[in-house]
C-alpha positions in Angstrom: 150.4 162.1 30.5 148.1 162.8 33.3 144.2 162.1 32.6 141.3 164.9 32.0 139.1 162.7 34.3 139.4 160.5 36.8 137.0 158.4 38.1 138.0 156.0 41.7 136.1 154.6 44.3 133.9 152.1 42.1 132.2 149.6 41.3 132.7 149.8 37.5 130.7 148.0 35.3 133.4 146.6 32.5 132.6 143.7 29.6 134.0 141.4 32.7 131.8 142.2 35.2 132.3 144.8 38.1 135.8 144.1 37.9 137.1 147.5 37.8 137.1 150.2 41.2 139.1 153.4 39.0 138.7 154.4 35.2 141.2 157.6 33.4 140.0 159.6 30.5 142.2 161.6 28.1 140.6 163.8 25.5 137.3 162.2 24.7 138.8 158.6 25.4 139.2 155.8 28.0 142.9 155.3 28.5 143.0 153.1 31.8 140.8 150.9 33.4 141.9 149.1 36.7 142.3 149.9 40.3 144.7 152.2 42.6 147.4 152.7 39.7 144.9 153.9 37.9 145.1 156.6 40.3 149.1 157.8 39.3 147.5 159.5 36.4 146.0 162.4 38.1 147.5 165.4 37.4 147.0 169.0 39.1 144.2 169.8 36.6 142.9 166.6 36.6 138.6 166.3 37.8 138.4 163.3 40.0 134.9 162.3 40.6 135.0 160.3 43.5 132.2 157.4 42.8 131.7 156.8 47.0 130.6 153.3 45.9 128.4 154.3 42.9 128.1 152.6 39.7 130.1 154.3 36.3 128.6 152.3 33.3 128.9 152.5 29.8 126.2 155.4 28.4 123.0 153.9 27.6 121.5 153.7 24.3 118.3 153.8 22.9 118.1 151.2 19.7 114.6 152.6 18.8 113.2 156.1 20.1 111.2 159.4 18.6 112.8 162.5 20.6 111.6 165.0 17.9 108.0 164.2 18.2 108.0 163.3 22.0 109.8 167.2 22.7 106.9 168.4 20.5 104.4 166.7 22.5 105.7 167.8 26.1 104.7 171.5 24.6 101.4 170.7 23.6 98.3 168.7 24.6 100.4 166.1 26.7 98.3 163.1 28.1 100.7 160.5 29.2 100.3 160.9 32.8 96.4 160.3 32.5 95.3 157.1 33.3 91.4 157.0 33.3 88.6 158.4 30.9 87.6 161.2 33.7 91.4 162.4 33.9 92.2 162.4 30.0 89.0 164.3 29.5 90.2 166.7 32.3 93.5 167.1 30.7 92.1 168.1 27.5 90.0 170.7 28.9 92.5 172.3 31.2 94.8 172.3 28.1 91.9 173.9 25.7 91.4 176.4 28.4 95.1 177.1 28.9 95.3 178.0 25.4 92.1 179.8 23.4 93.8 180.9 20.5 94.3 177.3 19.4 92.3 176.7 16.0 93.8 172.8 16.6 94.7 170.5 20.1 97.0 168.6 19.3 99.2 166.7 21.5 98.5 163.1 22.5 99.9 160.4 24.4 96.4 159.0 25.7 95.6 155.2 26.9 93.6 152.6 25.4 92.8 150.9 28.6 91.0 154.0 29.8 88.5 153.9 27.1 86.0 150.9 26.4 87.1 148.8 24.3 90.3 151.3 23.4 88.2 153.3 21.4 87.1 156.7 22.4 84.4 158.3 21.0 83.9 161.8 19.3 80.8 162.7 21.4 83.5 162.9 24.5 85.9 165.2 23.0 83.0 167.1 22.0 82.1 167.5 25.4 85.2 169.3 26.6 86.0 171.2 22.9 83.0 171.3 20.6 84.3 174.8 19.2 87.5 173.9 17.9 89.2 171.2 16.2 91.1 168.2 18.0 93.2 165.8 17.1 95.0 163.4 19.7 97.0 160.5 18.6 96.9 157.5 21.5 100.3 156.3 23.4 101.3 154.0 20.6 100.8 156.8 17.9 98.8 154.1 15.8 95.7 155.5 16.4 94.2 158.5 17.1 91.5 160.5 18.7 89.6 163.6 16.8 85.9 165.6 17.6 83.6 166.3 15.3 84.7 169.2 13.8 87.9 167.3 12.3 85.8 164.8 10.6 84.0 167.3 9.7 86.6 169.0 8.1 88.3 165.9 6.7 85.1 164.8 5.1 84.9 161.8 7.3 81.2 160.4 6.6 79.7 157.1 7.1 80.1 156.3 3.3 83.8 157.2 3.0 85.4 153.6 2.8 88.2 152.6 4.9 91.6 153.5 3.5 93.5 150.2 2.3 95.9 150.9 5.6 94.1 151.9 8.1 90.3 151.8 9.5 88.1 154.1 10.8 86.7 153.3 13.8 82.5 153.1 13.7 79.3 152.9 15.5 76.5 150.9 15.7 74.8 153.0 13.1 77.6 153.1 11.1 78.6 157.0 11.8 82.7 157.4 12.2 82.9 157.3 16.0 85.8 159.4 16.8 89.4 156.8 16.5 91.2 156.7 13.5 93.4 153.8 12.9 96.9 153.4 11.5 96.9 155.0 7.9 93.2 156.3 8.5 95.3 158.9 10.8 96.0 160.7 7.8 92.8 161.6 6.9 92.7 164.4 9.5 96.8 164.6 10.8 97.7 165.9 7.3 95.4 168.8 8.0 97.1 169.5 11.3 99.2 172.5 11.3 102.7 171.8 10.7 105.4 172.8 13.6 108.3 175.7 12.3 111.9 174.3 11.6 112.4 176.4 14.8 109.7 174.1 16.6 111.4 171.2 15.6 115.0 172.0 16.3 113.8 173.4 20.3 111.9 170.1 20.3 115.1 167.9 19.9 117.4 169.9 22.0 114.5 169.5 24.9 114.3 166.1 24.5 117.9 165.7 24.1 118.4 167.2 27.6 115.9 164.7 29.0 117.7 161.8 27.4 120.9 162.6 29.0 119.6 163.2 32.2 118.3 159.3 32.2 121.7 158.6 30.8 121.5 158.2 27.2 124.1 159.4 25.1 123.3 157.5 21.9 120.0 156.7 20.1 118.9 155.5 16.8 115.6 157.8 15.7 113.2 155.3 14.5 111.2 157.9 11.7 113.6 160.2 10.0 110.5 161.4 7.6 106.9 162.2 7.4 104.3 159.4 8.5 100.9 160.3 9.4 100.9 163.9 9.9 104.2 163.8 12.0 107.0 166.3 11.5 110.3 165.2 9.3 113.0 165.7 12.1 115.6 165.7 9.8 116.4 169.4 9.6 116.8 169.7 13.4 119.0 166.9 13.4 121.3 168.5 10.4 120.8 172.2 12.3 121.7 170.9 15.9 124.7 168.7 14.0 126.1 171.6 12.3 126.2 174.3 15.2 127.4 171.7 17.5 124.3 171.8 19.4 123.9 167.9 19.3 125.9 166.1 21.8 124.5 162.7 21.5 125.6 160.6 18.8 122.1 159.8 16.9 121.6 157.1 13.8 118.3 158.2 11.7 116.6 155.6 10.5 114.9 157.1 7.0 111.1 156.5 6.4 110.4 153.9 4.0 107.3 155.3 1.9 104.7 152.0 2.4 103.1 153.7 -0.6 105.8 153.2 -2.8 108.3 150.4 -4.1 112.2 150.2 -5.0 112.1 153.4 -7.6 112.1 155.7 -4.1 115.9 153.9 -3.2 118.0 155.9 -5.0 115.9 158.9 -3.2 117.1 157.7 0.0 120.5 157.2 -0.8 120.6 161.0 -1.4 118.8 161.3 1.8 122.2 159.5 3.6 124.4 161.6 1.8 122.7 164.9 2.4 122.1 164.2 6.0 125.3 162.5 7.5 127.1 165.1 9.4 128.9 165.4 12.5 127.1 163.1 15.2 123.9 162.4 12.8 124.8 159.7 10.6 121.2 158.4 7.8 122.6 155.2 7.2 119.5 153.3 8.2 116.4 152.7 6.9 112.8 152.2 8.7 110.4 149.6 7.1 106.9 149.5 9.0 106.1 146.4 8.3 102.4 145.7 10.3 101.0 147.4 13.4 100.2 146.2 17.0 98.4 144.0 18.4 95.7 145.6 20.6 93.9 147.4 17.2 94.3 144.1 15.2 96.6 145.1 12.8 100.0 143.9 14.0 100.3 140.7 11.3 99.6 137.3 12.9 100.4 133.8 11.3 96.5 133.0 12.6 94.0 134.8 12.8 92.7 136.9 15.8 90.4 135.7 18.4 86.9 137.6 18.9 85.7 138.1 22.5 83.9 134.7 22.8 87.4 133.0 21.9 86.7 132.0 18.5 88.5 132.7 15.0 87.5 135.7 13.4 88.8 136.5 9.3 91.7 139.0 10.8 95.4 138.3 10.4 96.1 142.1 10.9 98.2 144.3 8.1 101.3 144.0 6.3 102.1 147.3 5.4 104.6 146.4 2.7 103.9 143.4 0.6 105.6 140.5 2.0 106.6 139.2 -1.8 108.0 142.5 -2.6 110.0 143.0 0.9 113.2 140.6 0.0 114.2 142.4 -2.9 113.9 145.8 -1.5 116.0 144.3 1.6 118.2 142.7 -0.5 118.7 146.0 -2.4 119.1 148.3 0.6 121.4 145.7 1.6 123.7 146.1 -1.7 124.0 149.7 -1.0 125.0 149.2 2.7 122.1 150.2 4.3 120.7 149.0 7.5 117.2 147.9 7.4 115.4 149.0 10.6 111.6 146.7 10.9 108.9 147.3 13.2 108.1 144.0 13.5 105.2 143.4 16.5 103.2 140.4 14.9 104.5 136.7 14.4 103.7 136.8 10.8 105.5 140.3 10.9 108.8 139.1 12.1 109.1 136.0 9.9 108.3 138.2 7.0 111.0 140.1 8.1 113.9 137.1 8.6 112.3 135.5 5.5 114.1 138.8 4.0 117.1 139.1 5.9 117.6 135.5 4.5 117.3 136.7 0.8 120.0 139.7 1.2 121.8 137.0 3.1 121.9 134.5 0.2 122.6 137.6 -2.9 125.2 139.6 -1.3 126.3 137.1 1.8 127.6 137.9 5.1 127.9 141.7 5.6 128.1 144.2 8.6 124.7 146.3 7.7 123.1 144.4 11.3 119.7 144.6 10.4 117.7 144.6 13.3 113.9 144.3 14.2 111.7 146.4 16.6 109.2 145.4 19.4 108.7 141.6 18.9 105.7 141.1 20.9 104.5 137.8 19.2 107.7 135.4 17.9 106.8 131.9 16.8 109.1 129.8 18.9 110.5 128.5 15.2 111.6 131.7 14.5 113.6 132.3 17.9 116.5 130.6 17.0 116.9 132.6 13.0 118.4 135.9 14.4 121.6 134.6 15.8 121.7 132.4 12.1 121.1 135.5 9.8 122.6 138.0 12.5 119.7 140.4 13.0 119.5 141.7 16.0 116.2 141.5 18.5 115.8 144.8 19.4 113.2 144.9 22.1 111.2 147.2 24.5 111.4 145.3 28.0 109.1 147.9 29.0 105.7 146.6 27.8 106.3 142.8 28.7 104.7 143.2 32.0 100.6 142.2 33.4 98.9 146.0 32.9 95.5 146.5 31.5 96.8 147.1 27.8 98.6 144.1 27.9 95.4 142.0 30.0 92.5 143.3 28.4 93.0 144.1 24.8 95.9 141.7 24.0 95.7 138.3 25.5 91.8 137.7 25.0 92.7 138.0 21.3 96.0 136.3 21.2 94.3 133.4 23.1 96.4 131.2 25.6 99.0 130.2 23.5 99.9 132.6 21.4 100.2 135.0 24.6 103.2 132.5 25.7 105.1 134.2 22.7 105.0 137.5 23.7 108.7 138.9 24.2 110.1 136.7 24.4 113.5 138.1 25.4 115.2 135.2 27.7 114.8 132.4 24.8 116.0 134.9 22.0 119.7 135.9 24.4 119.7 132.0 24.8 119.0 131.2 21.3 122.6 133.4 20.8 120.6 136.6 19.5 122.5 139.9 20.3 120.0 141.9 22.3 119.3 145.5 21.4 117.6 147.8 23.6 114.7 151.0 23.5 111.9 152.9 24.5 109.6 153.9 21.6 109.5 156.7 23.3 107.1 158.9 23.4 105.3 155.6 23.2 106.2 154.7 26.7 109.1 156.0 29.2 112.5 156.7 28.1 114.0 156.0 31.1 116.1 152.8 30.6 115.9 152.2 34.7 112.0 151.6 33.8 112.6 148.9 31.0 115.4 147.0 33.2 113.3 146.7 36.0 110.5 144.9 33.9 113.3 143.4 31.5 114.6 141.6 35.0 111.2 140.9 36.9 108.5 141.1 34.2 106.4 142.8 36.2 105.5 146.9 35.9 107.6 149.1 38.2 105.9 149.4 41.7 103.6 146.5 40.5 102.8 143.5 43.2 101.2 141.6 40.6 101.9 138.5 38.9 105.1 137.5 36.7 105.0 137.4 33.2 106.2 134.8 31.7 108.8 134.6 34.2 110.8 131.8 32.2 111.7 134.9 29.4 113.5 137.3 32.4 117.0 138.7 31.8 119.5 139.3 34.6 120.3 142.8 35.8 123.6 142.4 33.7 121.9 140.9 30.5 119.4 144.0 30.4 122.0 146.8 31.0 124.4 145.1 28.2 121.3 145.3 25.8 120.8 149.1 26.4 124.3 149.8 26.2 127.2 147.2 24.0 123.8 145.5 22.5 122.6 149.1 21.3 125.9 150.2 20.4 126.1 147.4 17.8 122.6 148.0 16.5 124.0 151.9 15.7 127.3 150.9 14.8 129.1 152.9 17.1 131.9 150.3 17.9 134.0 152.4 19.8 131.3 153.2 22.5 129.1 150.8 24.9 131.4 149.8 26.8 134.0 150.9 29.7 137.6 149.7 28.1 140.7 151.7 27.1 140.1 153.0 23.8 137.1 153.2 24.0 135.1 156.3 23.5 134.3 158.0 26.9 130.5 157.6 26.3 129.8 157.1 30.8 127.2 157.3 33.1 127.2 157.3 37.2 124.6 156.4 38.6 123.0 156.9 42.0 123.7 153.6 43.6 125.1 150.0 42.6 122.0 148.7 41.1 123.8 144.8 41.7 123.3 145.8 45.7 120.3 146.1 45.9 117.1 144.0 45.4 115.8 143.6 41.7 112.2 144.7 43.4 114.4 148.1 43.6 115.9 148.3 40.2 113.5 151.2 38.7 114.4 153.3 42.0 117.6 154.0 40.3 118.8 157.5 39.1 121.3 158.6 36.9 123.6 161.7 39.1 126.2 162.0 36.0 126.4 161.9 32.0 129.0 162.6 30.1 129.5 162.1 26.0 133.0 161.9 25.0 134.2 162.4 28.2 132.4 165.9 28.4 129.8 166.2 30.7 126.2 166.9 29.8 124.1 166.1 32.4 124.5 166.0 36.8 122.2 166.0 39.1 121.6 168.6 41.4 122.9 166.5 44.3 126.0 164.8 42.2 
């Protein structure tokens, strides 16, 4: 039979290597992989895209990513590209101005590192809005940033106590100064108005587009649920399922309710039921288990260090009680769920293995490949216990890089040692972990190019600066196997992530070989085609 597509021309990246120059595809699968035979199976209707030395890869995948709310934020008050005080401040203004029949700005995406301390105050948003009310979570999305008028209207006074989750950021005087922390979001983000159903479905269909055109045709979404004032996707990912509207293949990862215990299971295993369809399959579930590390919550063994060096009472948050967590693992576990942790603090992820270990020893070996989420503190005896329990180290390459976040509001209150066990993603693939890959996104840039330069150099793209940890890099083929056959195993999708016969024809070509080049060049790299089961969904312009 002759083949729908034909690819020649390569370099094509295979499980071998770039040991391939030709790939067919029949129908939405591979059928042949090789070289000039390869080429027999054109046909007169066959499309042969000739790669002129290009690169065809498996389709990246993103292991931990939040298109929903990220497609909502590119409408509104978006802040990601501002990088000092005087800029964000700007942007909020020109946004206010853009749009005066707000009541709320909402939006977010701003930077710690632009604000003393990470902290910005009320009195500077009241500056630029005084009229109207604001509320801005920061890059992270575990903190954000409101004026007065939304304390105000949230009853946010200098005797309201903290909530047992979250803090409230304060002055000298003792006055709220303007951040809210983790659960302390609430207090105003619940009073936020909601976006429509249709806000939410155009949301993921825009972020959708933008995955594919970085060449993402799987993801897992890391908050199927409400959290903190942020939108439940999961009607736009049953809507855009139905009509046929959703072309990537998409795991949700339900919400775990950190206010509740095991009575809410049965709950979400309606949830999978009701929302499996088509390319959206619920079978996960996400378990917050502590914060991050620049606000003091993300759960350390010991405590953090103040400014002078010395320990202060702080071990951060555990969000779900760390007695509690291995029976509800070991339950969702029973039922064939995968658990999904955010894991950022040392303490964090051993709380987390320590209940992988007790499904492990109920209900022994099973496929449910629990995997954990950002890693940015790992006690060197915990490196080696994923490869034993087989939970996968799914890590964001993009943030282990020397930036101000990382220099200034991190390592001072790690302190020297501690610092050395930040992401570490070289000792965990050594170790025999299976390396996942994401973005967080809109936490920081979806493009996978981004993470795989840092991943590979440990240094920020277009930075001259020093290595991190240098001894923790990955090789250019190491990082791309993590966003693509280490991601596919994370979302169970075993018939993509890979360019085999067979396999589903989940491809990307890029705009160069990324192996010819110099690893100083590796973020340069653009994606000119997509395609998702051997249809195409994105190409460049000049593809």
């Amino acid at each position: 039979m002759h083949a729908d597509l034909l690819f020649t021309n390569g370099p094509v990246l295979t499980p071998g290597g770039r040991t391939a120059t030709a790939v067919a595809v029949t129908g939405d699968r591979i059928t042949a992989v090789g070289h000039d035979e390869v080429r027999e199976l054109a046909g007169p209707r066959t499309q042969v895209v000739d790669l002129a030395g290009r690169l065809l890869l498996p389709g990246f995948q993103d292991a931990h990513v939040h298109p929903v709310p990220a497609g909502l934020e590119l409408t509104q008050c978006d802040l990601t590209r501002a990088r000092t005080a005087k800029d964000t401040l700007a942007a909020v203004r020109a946004y206010a101005d853009a749009h005066p029949e707000r009541e709320w700005i909402t939006g977010g995406g701003w930077s710690m590192e632009a604000f003393e301390g990470g902290t910005p105050t009320k009195e500077l948003l009241d500056s630029v809005v005084p009229d109207r009310l604001v509320y801005l979570p920061n890059r992270d999305h575990h903190g954000a940033w409101v004026n007065s008028r939304a304390l105000q209207l949230a009853g946010i006074t200098r005797d309201m106590p903290d909530p047992v989750d979250g803090r409230i950021e304060r002055d000298a005087s003792g006055e709220p100064a303007g951040t809210l922390q983790e659960g302390a979001m609430q207090l105003v983000g619940r009073l936020t108005p909601p976006a429509t159903r249709a806000d939410r479905l155009a949301a993921l269909l825009h972020a959708q587009r933008h995955l594919h055109s970085l060449g993402i045709t799987a993801w897992q979404d890391a908050l199927v649920g409400e959290f903190l004032g942020m939108d439940d996707p999961s009607d736009a990912y049953l809507a855009a399922a139905r009509d046929g509207s959703l072309t990537a293949r998409v795991v949700g990862a339900l919400w775990w309710d950190r206010e509740r215990g095991a009575e809410q299971i049965p709950e979400l295993v309606e949830r999978r039921a009701a929302l499996s369809h088509g390319r959206f399959r619920a079978g996960s579930v996400k378990l917050m288990l502590d914060g991050v590390a620049e606000t003091g919550t993300a759960a350390l063994l010991d405590p953090y260090l103040d400014k002078c060096g010395c320990a202060t009472a702080n071990r951060g948050t555990s969000f779900i009680d760390p007695d509690h967590l291995p029976k509800y693992v070991t339950e969702l576990d029973a039922l064939g769920f995968q658990c999904h942790f955010h894991a950022l603090g040392d303490r964090a992820v051993r709380n987390a293995l320590d209940a992988v270990a007790a499904a492990r020893a109920v209900n022994g070996p099973s496929d449910t490949r629990p995997h954990l989420a950002h890693l940015q503190v790992v006690h060197p005896d915990d490196v080696a216990r994923f490869a034993r329990l087989g939970a996968v180290a799914n890590i964001q390459p993009l943030w282990a890089a020397h930036e101000p976040q990382m220099d200034e509001l991190t390592i001072p209150f790690l302190g020297p040692e501690r610092a050395l066990w930040q992401y570490p993603f070289g000792a965990l693939l050594r170790s025999g972990a299976t390396l996942a890959a994401g973005s967080d996104w809109p936490v920081s840039s979806p493009d996978p190019f981004q993470g795989i330069h840092v991943a590979v150099n440990r240094v920020e793209p277009g930075g001259d600066g020093p290595v991190f940890l240098p001894g923790e890099r990955l090789g250019l083929a190491e990082a791309l196997t993590a966003y693509t056959a280490g991601s596919a195993y994370a979302n169970h999708l075993d018939d993509t992530g890979r360019v085999a016969a067979g396999a589903l024809a989940d491809l990307v070509v890029l705009d160069r070989d990324p192996f010819a080049g110099p690893p100083e060049e590796i973020a340069e790299t653009r994606v000119a085609l997509t395609y998702v089961g051997g249809a195409g969904v994105y190409a460049a312009q000049e593809a």
